[in-house]
N, C-alpha and C positions, 0 to 999 in steps of 0.2 A: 320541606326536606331538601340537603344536597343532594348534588350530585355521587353516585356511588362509584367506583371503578375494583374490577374484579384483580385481586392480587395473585401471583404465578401458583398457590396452592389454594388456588376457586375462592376463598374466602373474601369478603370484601374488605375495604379499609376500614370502614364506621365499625363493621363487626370485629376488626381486628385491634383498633383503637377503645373498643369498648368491651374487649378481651385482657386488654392491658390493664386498664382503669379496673376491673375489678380484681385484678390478680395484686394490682399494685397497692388496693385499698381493703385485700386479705390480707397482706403481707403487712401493713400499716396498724390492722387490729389486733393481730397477731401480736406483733411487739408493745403495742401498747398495752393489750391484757398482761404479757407477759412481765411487762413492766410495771405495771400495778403488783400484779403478784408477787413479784419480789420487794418491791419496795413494804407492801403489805406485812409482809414475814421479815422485814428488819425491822418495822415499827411495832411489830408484835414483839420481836424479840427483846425490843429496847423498853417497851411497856412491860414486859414480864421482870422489869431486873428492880427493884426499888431502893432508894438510899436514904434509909433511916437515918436522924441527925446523930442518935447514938454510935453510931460508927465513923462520923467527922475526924474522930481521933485516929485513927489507922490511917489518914494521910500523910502523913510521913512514912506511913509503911512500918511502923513498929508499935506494938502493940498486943493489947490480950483479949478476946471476947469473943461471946454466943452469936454464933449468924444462923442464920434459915437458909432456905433454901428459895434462889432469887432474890439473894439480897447483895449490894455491892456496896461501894464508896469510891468516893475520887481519891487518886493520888497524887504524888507530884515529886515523888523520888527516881532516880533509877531508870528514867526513861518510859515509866510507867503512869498514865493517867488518869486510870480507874481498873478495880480490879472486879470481877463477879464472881459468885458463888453459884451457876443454875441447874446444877445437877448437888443436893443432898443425900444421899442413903447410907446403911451402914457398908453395902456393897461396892457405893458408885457417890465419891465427891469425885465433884468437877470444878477447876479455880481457872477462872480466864483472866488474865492482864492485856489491856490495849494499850501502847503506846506509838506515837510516830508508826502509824498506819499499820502497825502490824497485830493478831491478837497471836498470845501464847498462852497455852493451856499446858497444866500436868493435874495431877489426879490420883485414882486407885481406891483401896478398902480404906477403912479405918481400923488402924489408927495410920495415918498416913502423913509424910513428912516429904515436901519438894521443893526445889528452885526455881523461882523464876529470873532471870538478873539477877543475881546474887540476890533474891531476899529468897529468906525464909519461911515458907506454910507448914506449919504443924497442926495438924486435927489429931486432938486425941481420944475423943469420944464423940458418936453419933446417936441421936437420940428422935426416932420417926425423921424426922425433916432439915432436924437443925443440929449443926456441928459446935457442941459442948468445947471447950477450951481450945479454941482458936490462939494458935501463935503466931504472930507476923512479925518477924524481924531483920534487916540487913545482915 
């Protein structure tokens, strides 16, 4: 064992250097769980989205077709580089576009019609899960 020597609030150094060390290696698990967890729930979220080759064609961003719900495709117009579908109902579509580090979402009831960059989502019919006559067009 060293030597100890008493610091101006009684505590010794070892005990105060081994006050540090665990506070600093709470603080260190801390962010690491944390960091797990989120990286956790974007790799969940990015596992939740799927890209059927049937929808390869919507990469230009124009286009007609049945999607589900968690289903997307890449783009490559517009600034847009993939778009998702991960909310379906007749009450609640949700349309996400990521491009150049940003995501932009619009949505609503069905039958529902929005912008994202100038293109065009048209859902005209909801049916359990999946959005019936999907429009995409600049």
């Amino acid at each position: 064992m060293g030597h100890t020597t008493k610091t101006t609030g009684g505590a010794t150094r070892r005990a105060a250097a081994r006050s540090r060390n665990m506070i600093m290696g709470s603080v260190a698990l801390a962010l690491a769980v944390s960091g797990v967890a989120a990286n956790s729930a974007a790799a969940a979220d990015t596992q939740a989205i799927s890209y059927p080759s049937r929808l390869k064609k919507c990469a230009d961003l124009d286009c007609k077709v049945t999607i589900k719900k968690g289903e997307g495709f890449k783009a490559h117009r517009f600034w847009i580089k993939r778009v998702t579908f991960p909310k379906i109902s007749k009450n609640n579509i949700e349309i996400k576009a990521y491009g150049n580090g940003t995501e932009m979402v619009c949505g609503g009831n069905a039958p529902l019609r929005c912008t994202i960059n100038g293109v065009d989502f048209t859902v005209k019919d909801v049916r359990g899960n999946t959005a019936r006559t999907v429009r995409i067009h600049p």
